[in-house]
N, C-alpha and C positions, 0 to 999 in steps of 0.2 A: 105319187111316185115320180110325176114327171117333175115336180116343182125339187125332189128332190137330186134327180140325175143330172139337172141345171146346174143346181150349185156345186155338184162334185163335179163335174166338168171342168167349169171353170180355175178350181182347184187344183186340178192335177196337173190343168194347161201350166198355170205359172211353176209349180214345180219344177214342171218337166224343163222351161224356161232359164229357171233359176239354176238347175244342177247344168244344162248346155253352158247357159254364162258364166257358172264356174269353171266344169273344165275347157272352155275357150281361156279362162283368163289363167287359169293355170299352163296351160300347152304356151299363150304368147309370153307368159312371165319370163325374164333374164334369171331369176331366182328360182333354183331347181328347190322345190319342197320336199319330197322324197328323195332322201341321199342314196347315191350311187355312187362307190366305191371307182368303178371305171370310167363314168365319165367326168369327177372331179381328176383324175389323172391324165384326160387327156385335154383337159382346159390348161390353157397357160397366158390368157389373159380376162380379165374380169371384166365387165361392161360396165363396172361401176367403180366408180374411187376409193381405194382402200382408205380400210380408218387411220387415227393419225395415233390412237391408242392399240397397243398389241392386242390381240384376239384372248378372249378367258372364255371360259366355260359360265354358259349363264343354264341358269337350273332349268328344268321341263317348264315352256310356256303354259299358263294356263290364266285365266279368266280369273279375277280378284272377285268372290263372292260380295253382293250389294250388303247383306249385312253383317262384315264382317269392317264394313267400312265406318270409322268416327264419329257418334253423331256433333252439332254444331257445336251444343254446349259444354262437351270433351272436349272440342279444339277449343275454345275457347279458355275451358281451364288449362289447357295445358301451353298458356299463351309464353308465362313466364318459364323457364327451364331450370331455373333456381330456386322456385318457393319452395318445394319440394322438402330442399335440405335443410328448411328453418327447424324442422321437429329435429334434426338428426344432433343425436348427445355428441355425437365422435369430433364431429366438425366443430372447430372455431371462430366466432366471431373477431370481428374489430378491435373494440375492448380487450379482448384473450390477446392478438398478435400485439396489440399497443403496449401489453401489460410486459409483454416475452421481449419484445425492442428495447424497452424501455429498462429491463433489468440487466440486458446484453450489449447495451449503447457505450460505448467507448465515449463519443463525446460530453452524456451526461456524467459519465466518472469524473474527467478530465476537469469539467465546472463545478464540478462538487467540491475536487479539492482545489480549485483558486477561489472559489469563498469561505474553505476554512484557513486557506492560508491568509486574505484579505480579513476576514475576522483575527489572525492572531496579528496582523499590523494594527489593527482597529487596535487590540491589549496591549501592544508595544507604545502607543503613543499615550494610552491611558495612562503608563506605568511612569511615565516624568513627574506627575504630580505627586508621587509617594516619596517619601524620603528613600535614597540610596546609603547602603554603608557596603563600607570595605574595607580587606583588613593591609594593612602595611607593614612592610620589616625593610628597614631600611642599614646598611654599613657603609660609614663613611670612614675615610681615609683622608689625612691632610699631611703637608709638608711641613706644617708649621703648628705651631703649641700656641694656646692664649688666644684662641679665636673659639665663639660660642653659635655652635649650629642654632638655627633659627629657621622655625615652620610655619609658615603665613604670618610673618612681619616677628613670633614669640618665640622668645628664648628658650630653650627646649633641655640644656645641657651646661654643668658646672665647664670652668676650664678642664679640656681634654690635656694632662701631664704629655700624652705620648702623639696627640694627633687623630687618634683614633674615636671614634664613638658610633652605637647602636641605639636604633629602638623598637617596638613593634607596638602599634597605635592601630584603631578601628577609626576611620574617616566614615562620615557622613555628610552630605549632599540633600538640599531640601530645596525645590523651587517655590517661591514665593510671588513672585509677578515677571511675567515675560510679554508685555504687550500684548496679552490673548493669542502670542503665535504658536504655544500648544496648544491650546483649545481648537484653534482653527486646524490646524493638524490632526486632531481626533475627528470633527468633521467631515474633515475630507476622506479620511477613512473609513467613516461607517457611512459615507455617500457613496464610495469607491466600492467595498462592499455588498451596499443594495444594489448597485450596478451590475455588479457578479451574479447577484439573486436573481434580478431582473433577465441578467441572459440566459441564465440557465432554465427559465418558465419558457423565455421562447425559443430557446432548443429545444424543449419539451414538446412544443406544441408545432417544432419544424419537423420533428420527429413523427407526431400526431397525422401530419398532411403528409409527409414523405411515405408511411406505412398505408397509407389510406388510398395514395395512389400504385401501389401494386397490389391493396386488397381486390380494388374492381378492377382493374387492369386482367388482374388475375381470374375475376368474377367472369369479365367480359369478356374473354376470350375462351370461357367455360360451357358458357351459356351457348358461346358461339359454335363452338363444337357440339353439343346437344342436339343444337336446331338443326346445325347441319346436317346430321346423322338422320336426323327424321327425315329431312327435305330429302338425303340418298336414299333411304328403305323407300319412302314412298316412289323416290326416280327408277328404281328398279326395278319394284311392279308393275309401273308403268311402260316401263320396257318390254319386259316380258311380254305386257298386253299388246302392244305394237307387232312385237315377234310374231303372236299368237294371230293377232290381225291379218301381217304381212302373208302368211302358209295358208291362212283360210281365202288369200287374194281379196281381203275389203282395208288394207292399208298400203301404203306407197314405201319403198326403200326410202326416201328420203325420210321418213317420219321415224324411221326405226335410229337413222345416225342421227336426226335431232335430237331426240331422246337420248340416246349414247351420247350427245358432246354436252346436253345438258348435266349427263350423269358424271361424265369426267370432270365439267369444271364444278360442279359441287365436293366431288372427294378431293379436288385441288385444291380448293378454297379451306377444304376442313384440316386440311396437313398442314396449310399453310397458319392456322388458327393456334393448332398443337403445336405447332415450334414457336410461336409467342405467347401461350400459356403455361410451357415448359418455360419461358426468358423468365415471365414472370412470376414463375415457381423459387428460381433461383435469383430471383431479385427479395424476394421473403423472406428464403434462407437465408440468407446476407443481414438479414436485420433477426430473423425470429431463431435460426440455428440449431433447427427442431429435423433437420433434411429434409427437401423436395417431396422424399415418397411419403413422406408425413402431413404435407400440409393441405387440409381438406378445408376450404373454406364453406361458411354459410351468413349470408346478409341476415340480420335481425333488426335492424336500424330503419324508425320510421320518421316519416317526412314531418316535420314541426307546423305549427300553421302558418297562415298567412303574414310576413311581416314586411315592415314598411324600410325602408333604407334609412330613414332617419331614427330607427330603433336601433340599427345597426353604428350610425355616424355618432351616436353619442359616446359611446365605446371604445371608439378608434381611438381618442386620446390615451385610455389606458389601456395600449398593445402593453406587454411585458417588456419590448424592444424600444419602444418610443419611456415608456419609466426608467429603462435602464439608461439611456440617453439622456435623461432630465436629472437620474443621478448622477453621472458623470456631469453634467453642466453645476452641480450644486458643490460638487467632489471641485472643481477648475476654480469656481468663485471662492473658495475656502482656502484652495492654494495662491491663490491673488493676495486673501487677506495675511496670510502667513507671510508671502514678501513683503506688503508694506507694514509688517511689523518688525519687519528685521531694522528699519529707523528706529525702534524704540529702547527703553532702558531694559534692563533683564539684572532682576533682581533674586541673591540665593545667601542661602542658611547653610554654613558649611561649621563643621567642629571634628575635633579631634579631640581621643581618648586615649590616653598612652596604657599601654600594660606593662611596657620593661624598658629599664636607660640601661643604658650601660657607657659610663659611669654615671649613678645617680642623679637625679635631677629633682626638685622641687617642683615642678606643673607634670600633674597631673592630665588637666583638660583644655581647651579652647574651643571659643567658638566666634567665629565670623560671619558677618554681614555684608555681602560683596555684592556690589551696584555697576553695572556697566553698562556702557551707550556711545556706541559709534559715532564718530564726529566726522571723518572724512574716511571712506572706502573706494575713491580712483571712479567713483561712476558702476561699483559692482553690485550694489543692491538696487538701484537705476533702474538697471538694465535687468536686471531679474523682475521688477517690477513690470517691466514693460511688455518682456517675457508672457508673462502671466497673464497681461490683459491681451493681449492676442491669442493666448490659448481659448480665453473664454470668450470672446469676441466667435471664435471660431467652434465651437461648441456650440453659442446660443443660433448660429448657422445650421450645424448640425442636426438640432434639436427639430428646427424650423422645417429643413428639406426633408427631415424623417416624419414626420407629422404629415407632411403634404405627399410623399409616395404612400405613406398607409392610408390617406383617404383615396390617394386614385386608386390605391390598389385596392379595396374593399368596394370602391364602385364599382370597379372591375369585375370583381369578384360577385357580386348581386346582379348586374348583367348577365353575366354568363350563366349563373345561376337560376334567374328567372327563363332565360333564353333555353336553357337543357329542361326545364318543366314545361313550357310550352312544346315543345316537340316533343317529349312524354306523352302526352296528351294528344297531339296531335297524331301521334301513332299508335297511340291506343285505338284511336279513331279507324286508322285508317286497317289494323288490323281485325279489327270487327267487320266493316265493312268487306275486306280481301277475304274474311272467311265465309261471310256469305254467300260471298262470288265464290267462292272454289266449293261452298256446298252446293251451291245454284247448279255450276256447270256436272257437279256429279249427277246431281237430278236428272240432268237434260239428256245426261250419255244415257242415263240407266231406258230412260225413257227413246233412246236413241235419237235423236233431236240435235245435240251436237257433237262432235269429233273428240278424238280422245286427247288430240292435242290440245285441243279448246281447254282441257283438266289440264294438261301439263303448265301451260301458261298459268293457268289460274293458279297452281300449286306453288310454282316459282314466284309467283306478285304472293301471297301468304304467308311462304316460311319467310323470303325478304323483307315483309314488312314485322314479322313475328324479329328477325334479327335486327332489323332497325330500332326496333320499339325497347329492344333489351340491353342493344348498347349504349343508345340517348341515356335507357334507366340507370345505367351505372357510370355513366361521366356526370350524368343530374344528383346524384349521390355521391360523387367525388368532389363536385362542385360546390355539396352544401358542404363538406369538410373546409375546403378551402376559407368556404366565406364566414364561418364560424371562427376558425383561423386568423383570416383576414383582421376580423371585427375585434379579436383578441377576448370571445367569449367559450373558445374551447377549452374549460377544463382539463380533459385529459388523464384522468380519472389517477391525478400522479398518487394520491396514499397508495396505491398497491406497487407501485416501481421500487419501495423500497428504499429512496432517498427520502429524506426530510426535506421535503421541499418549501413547506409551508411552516414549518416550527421558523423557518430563517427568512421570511418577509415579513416585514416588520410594520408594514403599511398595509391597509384592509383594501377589502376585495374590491374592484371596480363597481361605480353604482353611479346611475343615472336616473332620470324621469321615467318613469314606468317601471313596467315590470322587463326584465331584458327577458331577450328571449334564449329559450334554456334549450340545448344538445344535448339529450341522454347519450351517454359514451360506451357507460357499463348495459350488460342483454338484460332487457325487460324479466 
């Protein structure tokens, strides 16, 4: 009995202790705990600095039950804020907006039809080498009698009695050798042509990178409002618990407005996330034309393997832009040969076939052999000549400088790329790590051992690094767009756009040493 009045004793001392050091710490507190109507109205000045956010209504403080609280490997699945949407049928992938741009792209119309008009000069130069006919009615009138009309050097017509005579004949035209300067003509046409071809693959695929950067743009600023949203519900509880702390007198005023300006600058940051994921709504609609309140994106696009930069550099030669460049230099060299063909003979098959005289005539038909060759032209095919080789002189410049920006810009493009996977990784890391620490320090509160701010910090280093981790993710997948792009190995998945893009290249795919490395475009 005595062993046990000992230990009640001592028990009730600290009690009694512990309720005195309460209401001591209540009586000195600045912060009245139980509201009094009368003497909030006779205060009129605060002993503490007002917030800098207006006053709202926060719900009944109360105590966040321990397990109602995340375990680790929830937060951890719930690291991305986006995987979520890969099952959802509603949402559209990359492929789906590429395929909607792509059928709604004004500039791929515009290239469409200057390679069909470039293909009908292509038929207009083919069409010299066919024989030409035409038909003629010709009336003549003369002053004088006893003069016999004559067509290409022959006698056509008896003596006119009156001066007068008609006929109506079918002319034909045949070219038979012109120094190769229509052949070279047709060349430079269907080089001109594949030029056209060529630009319009890498509009295709400007298009391809253009939609691809306000896919994750649009991603990114998505995800970034998610995280944020969790980062506030959790800042608010937290609050609460601070409040709740504050009345029971075991937290400090100060702890309750850290918590408050942590919670403002997180719903500032998140407004500020929604007004450039609303830009980059209507930067989608500008290309997909589906409306803003339509467009629900979802990433399905996964990371290719490891590959080397010289898997990539083999490639760069056949960008679509760098081909259309080499067509145009092959289109310049062909117009060169067609000048120095203008020195040469031009030889043609010409006849005529009469159907009516009037007055009568005996010929019927003719046909001539006409041979011509410029003997002195003032210095004008010269200079056309000369012309020409400066065109190409400057072309094979062209050619050269566009070849050396698509390799720097594809190393570019592989730097940056490896560089946004590296800090993928690296914040993979670092959010694993942040969430152990922010489970560590709940442990510690639960077990009372650290401060509830001690969670607040820990909460803020997790969702920031969960937000870090997710926007690296989606500039590291804008990046592999780019350098796909770059490499001139993005497909672009053009049969579903609805152009024939590929029935009019007339030259086969790019191909290198190995096997290239391949970008699924179209959702798995």
């Amino acid at each position: 009995m005595k062993s046990k009045r000992r230990t009640r004793q001592p028990r009730a001392r600290r009690l009694a202790v512990l309720a005195a050091s309460a209401l001591s710490l209540l009586c000195l507190s600045p912060w009245q705990v139980t509201a009094q109507p009368q003497e909030k109205a006779e205060e009129t000045h605060s002993p503490w600095p007002l917030r800098a956010l207006p006053a709202r209504e926060q719900p009944t403080p109360g105590r966040p039950a321990a397990a109602e609280l995340p375990a680790l490997e929830t937060m951890l699945q719930a690291v991305s804020p986006i995987a979520i949407k890969r099952l959802d049928p509603k949402a559209i992938d990359l492929a789906e907006c590429y395929r909607l741009a792509a059928i709604r792209w004004d500039q791929l119309k515009i290239d469409y039809q200057t390679v069909r008009a470039q293909q009908a000069v292509v038929a207009q130069a083919q069409s010299a080498f066919l024989p030409q006919f035409s038909w003629e009615n010709m009336q003549s009138f003369q002053n004088t009698v006893g003069v016999i009309p004559t067509i290409g050097g022959v006698a056509v017509n008896t003596v006119s009695p009156n001066g007068y005579f008609s006929f109506n004949a079918i002319n034909s035209t045949w070219l038979l050798f012109d120094s190769l300067r229509q052949q070279n003509r047709v060349a430079a046409a269907r080089a001109t042509a594949s030029a056209q071809t060529y630009t319009m693959a890498w509009d295709y695929q400007n298009l391809y990178v253009n939609v691809a950067q306000g896919f994750y743009q649009e991603l990114n600023y998505e995800g970034s409002v998610y995280i944020l949203e969790d980062q506030i519900a959790a800042l608010r509880g937290l609050v609460n618990e601070l409040q709740y702390r504050l009345k029971v007198g075991r937290s400090r005023p100060a702890d309750v407005f850290q918590g408050q300006a942590n919670l403002a600058a997180a719903v500032a940051a998140r407004e500020g996330y929604i007004g450039l994921r609303n830009q980059y709504k209507a930067t989608l609609n500008y290309y997909l034309g589906i409306g803003p309140e339509k467009i629900d994106l979802k990433e399905t696009q996964a990371f290719p393997g490891p590959q080397t930069l010289e898997e990539y550099l083999v490639h760069v030669g056949s960008r679509p832009d760098v081909l259309a460049q080499v067509q145009l230099l092959r289109s310049q060299k062909a117009s060169l040969a067609v000048a120095i063909g203008e020195f040469g003979p031009r030889t043609a098959l010409t006849g005529t076939y009469f159907l009516s005289h009037q007055p009568d005539s005996p010929v019927l038909w003719n046909t001539n052999i006409v041979t011509t060759m410029p003997l002195f032209t003032g210095g004008l095919y010269t200079g056309y000549v000369r012309q020409e080789q400066a065109l190409v002189h400057s072309a094979e410049l062209q050619v050269e400088n566009l070849k050396r920006t698509a390799d720097e810009n594809l190393r570019v493009a592989f730097a940056l790329f490896n560089a946004a996977v590296g800090q993928v990784l690296q914040y993979r890391e670092q959010v694993e790590v942040a969430a152990l620490y922010y489970a560590a320090q709940q442990s510690d509160f639960r077990r009372g051992v650290a401060q509830l701010l001690d969670v607040l910090v820990a909460l803020n280093v997790y969702q920031q690094a969960r937000l870090s981790l997710h926007q690296t993710e989606m500039n590291a997948r804008y990046q592999l767009v780019n350098l796909f792009v770059q490499a001139g190995l993005a497909d672009g998945n053009l049969n579903r756009t609805g152009l024939p893009l590929h029935d009019m290249l007339q030259t086969s795919s790019p191909s290198g040493p190995g096997r290239p490395p391949a970008m699924p475009v179209s959702a798995p």
